[in-house]
Backbone as XML, in Angstrom:
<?xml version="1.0"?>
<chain id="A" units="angstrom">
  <residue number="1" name="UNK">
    <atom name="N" x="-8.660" y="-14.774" z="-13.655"/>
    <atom name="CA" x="-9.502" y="-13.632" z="-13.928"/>
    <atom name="C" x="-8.989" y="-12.919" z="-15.171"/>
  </residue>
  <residue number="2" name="UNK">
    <atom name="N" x="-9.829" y="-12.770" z="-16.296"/>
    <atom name="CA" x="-9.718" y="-11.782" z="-17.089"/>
    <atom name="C" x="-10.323" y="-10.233" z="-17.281"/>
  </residue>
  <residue number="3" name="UNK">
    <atom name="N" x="-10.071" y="-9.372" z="-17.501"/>
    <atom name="CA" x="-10.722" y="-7.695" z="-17.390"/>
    <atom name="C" x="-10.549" y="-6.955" z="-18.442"/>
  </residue>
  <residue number="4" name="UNK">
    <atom name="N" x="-11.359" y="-6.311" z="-19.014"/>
    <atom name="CA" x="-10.997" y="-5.515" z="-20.285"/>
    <atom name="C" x="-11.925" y="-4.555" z="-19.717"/>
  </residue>
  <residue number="5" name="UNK">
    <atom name="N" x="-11.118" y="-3.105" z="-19.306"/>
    <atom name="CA" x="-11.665" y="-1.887" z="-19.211"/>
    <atom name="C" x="-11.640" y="-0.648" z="-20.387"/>
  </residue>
  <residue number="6" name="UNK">
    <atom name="N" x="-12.487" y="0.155" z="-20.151"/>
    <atom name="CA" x="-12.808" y="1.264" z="-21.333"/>
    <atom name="C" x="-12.941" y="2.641" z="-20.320"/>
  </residue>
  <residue number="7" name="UNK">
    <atom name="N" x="-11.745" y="3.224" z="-20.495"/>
    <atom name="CA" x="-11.896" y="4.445" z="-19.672"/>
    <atom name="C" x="-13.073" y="4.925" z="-21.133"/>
  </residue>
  <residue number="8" name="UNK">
    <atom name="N" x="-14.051" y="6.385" z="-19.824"/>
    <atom name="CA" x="-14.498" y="7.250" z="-20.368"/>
    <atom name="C" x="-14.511" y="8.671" z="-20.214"/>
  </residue>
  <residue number="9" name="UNK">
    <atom name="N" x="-13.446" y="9.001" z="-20.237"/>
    <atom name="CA" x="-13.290" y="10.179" z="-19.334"/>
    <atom name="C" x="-11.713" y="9.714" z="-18.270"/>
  </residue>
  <residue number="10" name="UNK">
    <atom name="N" x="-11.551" y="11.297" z="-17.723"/>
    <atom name="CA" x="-10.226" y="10.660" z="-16.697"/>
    <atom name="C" x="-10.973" y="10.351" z="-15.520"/>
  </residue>
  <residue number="11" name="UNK">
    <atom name="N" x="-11.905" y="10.696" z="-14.975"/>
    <atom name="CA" x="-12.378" y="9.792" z="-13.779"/>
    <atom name="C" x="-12.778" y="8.467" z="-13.772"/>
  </residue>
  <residue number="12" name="UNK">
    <atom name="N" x="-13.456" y="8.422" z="-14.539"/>
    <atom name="CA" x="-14.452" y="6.937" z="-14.919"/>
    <atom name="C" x="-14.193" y="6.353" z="-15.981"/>
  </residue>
  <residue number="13" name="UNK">
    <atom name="N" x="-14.247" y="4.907" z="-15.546"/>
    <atom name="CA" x="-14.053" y="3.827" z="-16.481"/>
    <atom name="C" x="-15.162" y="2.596" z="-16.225"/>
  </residue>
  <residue number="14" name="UNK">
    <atom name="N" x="-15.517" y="1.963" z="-17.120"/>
    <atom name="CA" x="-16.146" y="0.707" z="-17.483"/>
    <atom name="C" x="-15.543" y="-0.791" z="-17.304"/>
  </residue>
  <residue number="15" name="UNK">
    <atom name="N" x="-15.843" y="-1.693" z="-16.970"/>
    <atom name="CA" x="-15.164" y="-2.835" z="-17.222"/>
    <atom name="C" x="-15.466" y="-3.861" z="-17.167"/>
  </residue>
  <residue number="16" name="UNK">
    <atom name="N" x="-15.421" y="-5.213" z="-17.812"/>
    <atom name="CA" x="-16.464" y="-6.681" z="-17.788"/>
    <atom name="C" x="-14.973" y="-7.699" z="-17.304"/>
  </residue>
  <residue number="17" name="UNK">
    <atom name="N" x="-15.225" y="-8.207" z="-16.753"/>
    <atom name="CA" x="-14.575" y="-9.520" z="-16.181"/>
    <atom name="C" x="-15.070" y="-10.814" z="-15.823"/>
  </residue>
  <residue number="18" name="UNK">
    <atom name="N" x="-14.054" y="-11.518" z="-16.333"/>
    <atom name="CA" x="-14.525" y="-12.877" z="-16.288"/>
    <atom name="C" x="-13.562" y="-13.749" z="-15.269"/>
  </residue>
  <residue number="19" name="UNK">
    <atom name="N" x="-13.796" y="-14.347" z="-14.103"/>
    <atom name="CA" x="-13.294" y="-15.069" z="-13.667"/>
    <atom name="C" x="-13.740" y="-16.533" z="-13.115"/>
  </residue>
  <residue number="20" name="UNK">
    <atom name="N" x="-12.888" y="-17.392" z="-13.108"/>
    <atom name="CA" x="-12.611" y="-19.053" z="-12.840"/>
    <atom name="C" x="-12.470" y="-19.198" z="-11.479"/>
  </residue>
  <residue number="21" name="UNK">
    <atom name="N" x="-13.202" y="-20.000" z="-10.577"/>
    <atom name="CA" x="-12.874" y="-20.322" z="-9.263"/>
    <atom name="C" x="-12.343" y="-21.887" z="-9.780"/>
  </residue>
  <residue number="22" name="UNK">
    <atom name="N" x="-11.132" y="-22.245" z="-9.561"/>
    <atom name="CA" x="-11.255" y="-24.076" z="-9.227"/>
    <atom name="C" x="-11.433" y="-24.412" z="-8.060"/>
  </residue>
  <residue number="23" name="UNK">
    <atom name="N" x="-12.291" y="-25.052" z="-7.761"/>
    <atom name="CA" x="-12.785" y="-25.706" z="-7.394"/>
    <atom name="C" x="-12.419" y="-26.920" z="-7.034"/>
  </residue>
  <residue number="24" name="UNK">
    <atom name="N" x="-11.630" y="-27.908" z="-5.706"/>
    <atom name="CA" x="-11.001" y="-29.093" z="-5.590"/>
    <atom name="C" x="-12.477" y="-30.471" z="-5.814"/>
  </residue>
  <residue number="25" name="UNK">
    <atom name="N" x="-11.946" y="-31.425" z="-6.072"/>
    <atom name="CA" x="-13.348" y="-32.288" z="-6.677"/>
    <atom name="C" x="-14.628" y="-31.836" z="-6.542"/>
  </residue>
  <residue number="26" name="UNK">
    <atom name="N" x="-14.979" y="-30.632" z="-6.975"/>
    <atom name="CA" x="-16.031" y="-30.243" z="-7.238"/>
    <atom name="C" x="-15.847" y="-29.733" z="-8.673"/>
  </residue>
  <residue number="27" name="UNK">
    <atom name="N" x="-17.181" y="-29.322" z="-9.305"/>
    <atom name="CA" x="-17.317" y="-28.157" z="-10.308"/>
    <atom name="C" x="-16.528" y="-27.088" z="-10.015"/>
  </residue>
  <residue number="28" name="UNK">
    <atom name="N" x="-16.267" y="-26.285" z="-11.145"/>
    <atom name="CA" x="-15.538" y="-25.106" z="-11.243"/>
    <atom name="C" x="-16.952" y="-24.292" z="-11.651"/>
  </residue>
  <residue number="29" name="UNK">
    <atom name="N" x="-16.374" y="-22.965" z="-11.126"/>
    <atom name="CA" x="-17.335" y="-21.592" z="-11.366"/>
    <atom name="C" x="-16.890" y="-20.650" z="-11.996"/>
  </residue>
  <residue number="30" name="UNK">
    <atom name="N" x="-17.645" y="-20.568" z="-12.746"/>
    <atom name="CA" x="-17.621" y="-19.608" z="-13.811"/>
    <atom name="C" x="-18.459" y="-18.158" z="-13.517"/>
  </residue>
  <residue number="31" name="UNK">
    <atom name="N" x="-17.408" y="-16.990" z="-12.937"/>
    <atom name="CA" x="-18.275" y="-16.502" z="-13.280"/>
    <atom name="C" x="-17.936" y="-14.630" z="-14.129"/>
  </residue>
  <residue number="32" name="UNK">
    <atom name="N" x="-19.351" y="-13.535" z="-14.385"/>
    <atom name="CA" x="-18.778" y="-12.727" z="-15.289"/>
    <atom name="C" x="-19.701" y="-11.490" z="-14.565"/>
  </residue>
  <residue number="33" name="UNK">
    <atom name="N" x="-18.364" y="-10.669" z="-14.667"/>
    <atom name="CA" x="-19.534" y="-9.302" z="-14.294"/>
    <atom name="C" x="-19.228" y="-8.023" z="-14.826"/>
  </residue>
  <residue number="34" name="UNK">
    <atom name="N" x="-19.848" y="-7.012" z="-14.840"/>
    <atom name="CA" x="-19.631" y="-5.507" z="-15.126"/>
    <atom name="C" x="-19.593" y="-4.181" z="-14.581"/>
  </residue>
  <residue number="35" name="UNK">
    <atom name="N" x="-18.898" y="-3.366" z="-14.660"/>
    <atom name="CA" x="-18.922" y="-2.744" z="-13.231"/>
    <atom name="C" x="-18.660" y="-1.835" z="-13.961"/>
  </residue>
  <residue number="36" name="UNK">
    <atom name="N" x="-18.822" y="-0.098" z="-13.127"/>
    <atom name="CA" x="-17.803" y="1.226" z="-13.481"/>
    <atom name="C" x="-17.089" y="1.437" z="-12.119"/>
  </residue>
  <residue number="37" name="UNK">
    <atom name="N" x="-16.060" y="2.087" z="-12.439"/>
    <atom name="CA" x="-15.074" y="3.301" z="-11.431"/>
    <atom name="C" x="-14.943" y="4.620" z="-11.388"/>
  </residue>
  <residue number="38" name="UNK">
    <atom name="N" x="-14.961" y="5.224" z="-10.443"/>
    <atom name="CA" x="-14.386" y="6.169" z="-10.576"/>
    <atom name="C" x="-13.756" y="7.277" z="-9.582"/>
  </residue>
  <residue number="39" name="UNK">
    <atom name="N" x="-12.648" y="7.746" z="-10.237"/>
    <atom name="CA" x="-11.563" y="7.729" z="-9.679"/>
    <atom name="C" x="-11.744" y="9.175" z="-8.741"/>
  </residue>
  <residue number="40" name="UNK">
    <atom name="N" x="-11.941" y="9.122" z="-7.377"/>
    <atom name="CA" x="-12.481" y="10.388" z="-6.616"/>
    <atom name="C" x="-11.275" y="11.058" z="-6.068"/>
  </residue>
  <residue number="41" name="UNK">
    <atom name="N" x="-10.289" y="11.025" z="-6.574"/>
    <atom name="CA" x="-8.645" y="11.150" z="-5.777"/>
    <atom name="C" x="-7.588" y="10.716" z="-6.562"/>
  </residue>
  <residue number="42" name="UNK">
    <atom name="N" x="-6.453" y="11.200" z="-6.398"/>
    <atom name="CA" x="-5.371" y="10.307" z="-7.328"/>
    <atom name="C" x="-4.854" y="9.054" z="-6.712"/>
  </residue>
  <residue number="43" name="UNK">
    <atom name="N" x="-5.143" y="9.029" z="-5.593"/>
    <atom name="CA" x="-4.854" y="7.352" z="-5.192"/>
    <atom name="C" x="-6.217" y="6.738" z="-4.272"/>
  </residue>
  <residue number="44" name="UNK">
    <atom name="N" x="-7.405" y="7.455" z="-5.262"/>
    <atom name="CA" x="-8.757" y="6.699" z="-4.399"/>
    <atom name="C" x="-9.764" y="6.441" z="-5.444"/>
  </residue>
  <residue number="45" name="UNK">
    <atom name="N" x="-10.495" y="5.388" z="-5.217"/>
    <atom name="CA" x="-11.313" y="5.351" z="-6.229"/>
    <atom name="C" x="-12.838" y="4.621" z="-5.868"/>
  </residue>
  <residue number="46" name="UNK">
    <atom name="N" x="-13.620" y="4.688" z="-6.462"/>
    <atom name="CA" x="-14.959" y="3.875" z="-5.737"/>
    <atom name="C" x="-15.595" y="2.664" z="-6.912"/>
  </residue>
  <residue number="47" name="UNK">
    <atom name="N" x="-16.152" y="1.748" z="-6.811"/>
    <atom name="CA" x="-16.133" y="1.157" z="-7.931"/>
    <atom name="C" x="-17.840" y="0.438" z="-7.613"/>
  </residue>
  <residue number="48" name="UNK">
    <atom name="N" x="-18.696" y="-0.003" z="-8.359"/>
    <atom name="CA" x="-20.015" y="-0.735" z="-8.846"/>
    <atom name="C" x="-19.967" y="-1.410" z="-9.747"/>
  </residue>
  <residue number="49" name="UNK">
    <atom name="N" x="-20.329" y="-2.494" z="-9.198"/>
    <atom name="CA" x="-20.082" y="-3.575" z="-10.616"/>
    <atom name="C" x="-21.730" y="-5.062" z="-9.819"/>
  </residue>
  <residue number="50" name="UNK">
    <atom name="N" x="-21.659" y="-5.721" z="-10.539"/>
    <atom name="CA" x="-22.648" y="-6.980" z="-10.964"/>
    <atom name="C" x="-22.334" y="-7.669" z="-11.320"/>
  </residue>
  <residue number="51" name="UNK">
    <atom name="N" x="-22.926" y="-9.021" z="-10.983"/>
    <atom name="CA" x="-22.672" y="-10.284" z="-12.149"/>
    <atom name="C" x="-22.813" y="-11.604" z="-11.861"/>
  </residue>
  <residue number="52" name="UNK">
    <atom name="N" x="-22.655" y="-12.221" z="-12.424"/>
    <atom name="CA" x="-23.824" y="-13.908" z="-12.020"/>
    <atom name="C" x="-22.962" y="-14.848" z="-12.577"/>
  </residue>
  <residue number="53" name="UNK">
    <atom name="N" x="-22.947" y="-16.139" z="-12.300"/>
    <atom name="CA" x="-22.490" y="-17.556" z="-12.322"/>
    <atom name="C" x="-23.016" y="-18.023" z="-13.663"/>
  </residue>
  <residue number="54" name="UNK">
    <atom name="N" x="-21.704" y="-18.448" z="-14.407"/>
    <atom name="CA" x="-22.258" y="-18.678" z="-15.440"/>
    <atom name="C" x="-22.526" y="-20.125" z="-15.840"/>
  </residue>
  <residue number="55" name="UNK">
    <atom name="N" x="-22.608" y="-20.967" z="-14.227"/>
    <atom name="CA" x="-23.063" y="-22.481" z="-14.455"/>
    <atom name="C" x="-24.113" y="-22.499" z="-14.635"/>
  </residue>
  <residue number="56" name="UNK">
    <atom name="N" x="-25.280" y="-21.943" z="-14.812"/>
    <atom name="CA" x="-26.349" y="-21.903" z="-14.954"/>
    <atom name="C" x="-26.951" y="-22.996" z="-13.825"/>
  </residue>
  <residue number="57" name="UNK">
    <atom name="N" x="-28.245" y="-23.208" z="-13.635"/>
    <atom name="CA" x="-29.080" y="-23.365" z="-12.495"/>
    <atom name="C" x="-29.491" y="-22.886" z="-11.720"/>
  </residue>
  <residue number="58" name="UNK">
    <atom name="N" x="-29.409" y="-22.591" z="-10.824"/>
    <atom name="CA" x="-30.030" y="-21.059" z="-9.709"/>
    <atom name="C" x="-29.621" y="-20.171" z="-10.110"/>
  </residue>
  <residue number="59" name="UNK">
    <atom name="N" x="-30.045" y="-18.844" z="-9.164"/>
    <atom name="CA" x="-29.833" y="-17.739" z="-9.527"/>
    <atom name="C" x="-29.091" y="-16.970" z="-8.365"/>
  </residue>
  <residue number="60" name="UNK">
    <atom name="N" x="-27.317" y="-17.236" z="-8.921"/>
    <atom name="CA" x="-26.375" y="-16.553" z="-8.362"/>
    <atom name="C" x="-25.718" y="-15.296" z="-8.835"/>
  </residue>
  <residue number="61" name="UNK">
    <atom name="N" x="-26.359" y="-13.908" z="-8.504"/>
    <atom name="CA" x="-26.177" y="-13.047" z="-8.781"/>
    <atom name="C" x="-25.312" y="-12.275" z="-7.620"/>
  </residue>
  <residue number="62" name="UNK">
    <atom name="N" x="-24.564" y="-11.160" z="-8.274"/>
    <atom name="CA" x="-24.279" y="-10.245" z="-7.053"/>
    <atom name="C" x="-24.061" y="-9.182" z="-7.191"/>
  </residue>
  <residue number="63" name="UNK">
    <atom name="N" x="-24.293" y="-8.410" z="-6.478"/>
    <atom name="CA" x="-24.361" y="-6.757" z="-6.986"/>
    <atom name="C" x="-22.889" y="-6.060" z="-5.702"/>
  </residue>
  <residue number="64" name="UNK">
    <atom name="N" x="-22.274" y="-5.135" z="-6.353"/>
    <atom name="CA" x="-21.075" y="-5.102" z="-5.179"/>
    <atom name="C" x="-20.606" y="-3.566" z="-5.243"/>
  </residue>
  <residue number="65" name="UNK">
    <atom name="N" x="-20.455" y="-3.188" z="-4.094"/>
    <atom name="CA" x="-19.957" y="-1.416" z="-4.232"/>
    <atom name="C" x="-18.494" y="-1.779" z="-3.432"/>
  </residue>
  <residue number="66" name="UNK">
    <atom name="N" x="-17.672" y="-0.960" z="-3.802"/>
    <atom name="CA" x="-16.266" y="-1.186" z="-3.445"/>
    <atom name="C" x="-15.533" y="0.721" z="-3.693"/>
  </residue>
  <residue number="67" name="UNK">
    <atom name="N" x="-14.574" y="0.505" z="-2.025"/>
    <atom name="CA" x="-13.535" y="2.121" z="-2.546"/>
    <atom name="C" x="-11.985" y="1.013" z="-2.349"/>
  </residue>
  <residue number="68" name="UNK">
    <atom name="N" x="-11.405" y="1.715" z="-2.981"/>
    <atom name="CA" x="-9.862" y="0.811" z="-2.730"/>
    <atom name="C" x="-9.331" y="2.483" z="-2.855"/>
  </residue>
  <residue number="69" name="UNK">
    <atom name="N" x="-8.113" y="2.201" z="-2.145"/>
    <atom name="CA" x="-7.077" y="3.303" z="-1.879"/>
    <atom name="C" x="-5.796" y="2.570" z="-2.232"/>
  </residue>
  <residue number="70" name="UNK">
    <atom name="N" x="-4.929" y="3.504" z="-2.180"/>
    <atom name="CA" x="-3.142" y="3.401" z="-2.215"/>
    <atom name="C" x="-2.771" y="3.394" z="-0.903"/>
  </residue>
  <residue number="71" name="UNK">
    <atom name="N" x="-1.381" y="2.972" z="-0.228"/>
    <atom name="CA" x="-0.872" y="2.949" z="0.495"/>
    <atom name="C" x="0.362" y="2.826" z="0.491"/>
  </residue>
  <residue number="72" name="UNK">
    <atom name="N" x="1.165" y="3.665" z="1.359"/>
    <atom name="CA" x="2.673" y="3.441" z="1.670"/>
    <atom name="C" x="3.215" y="4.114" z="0.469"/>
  </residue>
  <residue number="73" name="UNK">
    <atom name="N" x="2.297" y="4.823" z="-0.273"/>
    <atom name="CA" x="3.041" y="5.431" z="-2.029"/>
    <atom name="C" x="4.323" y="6.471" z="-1.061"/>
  </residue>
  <residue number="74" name="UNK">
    <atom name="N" x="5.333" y="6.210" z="-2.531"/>
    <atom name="CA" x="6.539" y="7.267" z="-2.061"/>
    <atom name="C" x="6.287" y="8.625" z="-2.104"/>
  </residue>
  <residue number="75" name="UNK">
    <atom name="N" x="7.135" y="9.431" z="-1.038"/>
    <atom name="CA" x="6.923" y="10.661" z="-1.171"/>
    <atom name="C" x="6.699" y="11.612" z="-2.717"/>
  </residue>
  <residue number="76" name="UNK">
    <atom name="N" x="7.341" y="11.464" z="-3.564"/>
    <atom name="CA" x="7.474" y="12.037" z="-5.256"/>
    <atom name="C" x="6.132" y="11.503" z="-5.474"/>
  </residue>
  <residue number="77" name="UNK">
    <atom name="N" x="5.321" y="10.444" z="-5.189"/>
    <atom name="CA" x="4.301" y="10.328" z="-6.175"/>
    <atom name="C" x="3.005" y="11.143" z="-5.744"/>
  </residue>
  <residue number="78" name="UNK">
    <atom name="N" x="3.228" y="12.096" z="-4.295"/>
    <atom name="CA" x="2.281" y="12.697" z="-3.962"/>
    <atom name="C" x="2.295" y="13.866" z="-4.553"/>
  </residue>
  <residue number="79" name="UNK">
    <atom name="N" x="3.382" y="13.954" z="-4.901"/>
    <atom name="CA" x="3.461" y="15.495" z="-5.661"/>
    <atom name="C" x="2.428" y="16.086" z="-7.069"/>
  </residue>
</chain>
């Protein structure tokens, strides 16, 4: 997987990624998507992103909402 993000602001950021599934004797998948974040907490965040298979032939798209959190952070970093 590759990612190149563009904060815009301190909450929210932008970002396109490209990632490789291998695949054992099959085709490999290619695929690429784009998404924003943003950051609702200092260790929470919610994220939207998209994106489709770039083997071309059908139409494998996916649209995805995601929150990820922190855990187990040390006491000092709550401060």
């Amino acid at each position: 997987s590759f990612c190149i993000e563009f904060e815009l602001g301190h909450p929210a950021s932008v970002f396109l990624e490209q990632s490789t599934v291998f695949n054992h004797n099959e085709r490999n998948d290619y695929w690429i998507d784009a998404g924003y974040t943003h950051l609702i907490a200092r260790h929470s965040q919610f994220d939207f992103s998209a994106g489709t298979n770039l083997n071309g032939g059908g139409l494998d798209f996916f649209f995805s909402v995601g929150y990820s959190t922190r855990i187990g952070f040390k006491k000092e970093e709550l401060q």
